[in-house]
N, C-alpha and C positions, 0 to 999 in steps of 0.2 A: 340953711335955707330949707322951707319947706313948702311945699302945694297941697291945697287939699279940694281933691275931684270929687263933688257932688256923684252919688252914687244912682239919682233918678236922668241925668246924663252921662256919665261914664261906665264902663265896666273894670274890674278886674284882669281880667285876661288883656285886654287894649293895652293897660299900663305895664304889665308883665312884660308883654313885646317891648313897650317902648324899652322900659329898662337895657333889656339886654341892646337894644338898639347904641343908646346913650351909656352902656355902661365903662367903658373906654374914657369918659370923662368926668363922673363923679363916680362914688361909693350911694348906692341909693336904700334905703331901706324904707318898707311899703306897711300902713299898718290899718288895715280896715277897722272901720267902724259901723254902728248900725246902719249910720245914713250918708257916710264917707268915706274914702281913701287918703289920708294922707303922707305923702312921699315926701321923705326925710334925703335931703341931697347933702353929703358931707364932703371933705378932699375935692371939690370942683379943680379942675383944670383951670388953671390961669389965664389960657384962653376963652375960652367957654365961659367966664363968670358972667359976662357981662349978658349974654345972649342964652344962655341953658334953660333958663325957666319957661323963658317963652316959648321957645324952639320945641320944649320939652311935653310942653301943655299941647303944642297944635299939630303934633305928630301924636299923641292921645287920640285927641280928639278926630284927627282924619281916622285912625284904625276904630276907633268904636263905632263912626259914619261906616265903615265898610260891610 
């Protein structure tokens, strides 16, 4: 599964946190681009499959609001 956060709305650092946040449930790997981020989610939790992405995106998005 992958996300990929527009870099004229997200930052780097925002997704950093979240990682270690979420990192307890997937394997994430992060790979910038010139006009993007996008986050490679591997080994998700069984739990978490269903809900991570989302969850993943709007805990982003609050810390780059902050």
């Amino acid at each position: 599964m992958s996300i990929t956060f527009n870099k004229d709305f997200y930052n780097l650092r925002a997704i950093k946190k979240a990682v270690q946040v979420y990192q307890g449930l997937a394997d994430f790997e992060i790979a910038p681009t010139k006009k993007s981020i996008k986050v490679t989610l591997n080994n998700i939790n069984l739990e978490a499959k269903e809900f991570i992405k989302e969850e993943f995106s709007n805990y982003v998005l609050a810390i780059t609001k902050q």
